[in-house]
C-alpha positions as CSV (number, residue, x, y, z in Angstrom):
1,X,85.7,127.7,55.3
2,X,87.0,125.7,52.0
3,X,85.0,123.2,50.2
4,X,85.7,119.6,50.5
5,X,87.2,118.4,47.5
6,X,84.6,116.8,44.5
7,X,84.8,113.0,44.3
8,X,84.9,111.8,41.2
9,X,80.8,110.4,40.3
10,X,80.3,114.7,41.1
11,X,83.0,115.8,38.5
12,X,81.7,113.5,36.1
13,X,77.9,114.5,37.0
14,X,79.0,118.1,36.1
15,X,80.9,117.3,32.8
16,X,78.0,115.5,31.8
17,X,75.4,118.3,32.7
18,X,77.0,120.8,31.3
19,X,75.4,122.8,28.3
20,X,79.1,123.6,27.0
21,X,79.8,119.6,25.9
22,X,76.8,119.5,24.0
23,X,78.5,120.4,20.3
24,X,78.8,118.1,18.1
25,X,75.7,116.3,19.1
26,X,77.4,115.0,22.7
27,X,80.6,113.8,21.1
28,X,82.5,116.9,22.0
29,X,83.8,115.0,24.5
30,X,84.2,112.4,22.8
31,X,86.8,114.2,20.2
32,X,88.2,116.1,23.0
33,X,90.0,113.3,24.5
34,X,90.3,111.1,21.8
35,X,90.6,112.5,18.5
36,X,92.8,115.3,18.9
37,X,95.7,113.4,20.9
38,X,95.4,111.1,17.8
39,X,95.8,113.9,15.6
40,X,98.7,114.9,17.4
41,X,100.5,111.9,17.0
42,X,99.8,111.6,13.1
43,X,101.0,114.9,12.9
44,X,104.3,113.7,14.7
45,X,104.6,110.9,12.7
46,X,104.3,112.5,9.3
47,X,106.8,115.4,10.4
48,X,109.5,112.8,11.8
49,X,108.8,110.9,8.5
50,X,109.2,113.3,6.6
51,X,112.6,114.6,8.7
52,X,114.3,111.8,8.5
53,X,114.8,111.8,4.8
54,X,116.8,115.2,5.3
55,X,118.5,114.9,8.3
56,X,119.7,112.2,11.2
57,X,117.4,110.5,13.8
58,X,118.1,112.9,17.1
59,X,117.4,116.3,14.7
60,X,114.8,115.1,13.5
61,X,113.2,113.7,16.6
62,X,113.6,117.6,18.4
63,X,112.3,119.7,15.3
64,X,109.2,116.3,15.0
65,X,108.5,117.7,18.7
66,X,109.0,121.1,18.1
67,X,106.7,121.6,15.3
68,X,104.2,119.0,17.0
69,X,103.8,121.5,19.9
70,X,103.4,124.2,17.5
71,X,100.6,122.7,15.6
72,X,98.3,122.4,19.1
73,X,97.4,125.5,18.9
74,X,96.1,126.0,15.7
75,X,94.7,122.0,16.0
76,X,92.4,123.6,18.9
77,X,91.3,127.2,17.2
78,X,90.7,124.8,14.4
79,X,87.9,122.2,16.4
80,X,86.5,125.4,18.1
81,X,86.3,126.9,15.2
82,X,84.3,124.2,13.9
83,X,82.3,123.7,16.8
84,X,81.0,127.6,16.6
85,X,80.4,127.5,13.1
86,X,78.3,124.6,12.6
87,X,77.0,123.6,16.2
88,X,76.8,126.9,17.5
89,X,74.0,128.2,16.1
C-alpha cells in the first residue's frame, strides 16, 4: 500500500527538524535558497558584462549561460566545502 502524499506544514516540519540544516548556525537554509541563486546571477551578469565588450549581444548571451551553468557546480562543492570545514566539526 503507498503512502499518502506529505502536505506541506509535514515537509516543512521535516526540513526544520532535520539535523542536516543545522550548519551555519540555522541559516543553511537560509543561504541555500537565497544566496546562491543570487550568486548565480552576479556571476551571469559579470560574464555577459564582460562579453559584450568582445563580441555581439546573442554570443554573448549563450557563452553568459554557458559558463553560468558551469560555475554551479563548483559554487555548490564550494558552500559544502565551507559548511564541512568550519561547521562540521
Amino acid at each position: 500500500m503507498s503512502k499518502p502524499k506529505q502536505g506541506l506544514d509535514e515537509m516543512v516540519d521535516r526540513v526544520i527538524d532535520n539535523p542536516a540544516y543545522d550548519m551555519f548556525g540555522g541559516y543553511h537554509i537560509f543561504l541555500r535558497r537565497v544566496t546562491i541563486p543570487i550568486l548565480l546571477i552576479l556571476v551571469f551578469m559579470m560574464v555577459y558584462d564582460f562579453l559584450l565588450k568582445f563580441i555581439s549581444d546573442d554570443p554573448a548571451l549563450i557563452l553568459s549561460a554557458l559558463i553560468t551553468g558551469l560555475s554551479v557546480g563548483p559554487i555548490l562543492g564550494i558552500e559544502r566545502y565551507i559548511a564541512e570545514t568550519w561547521y562540521g566539526k
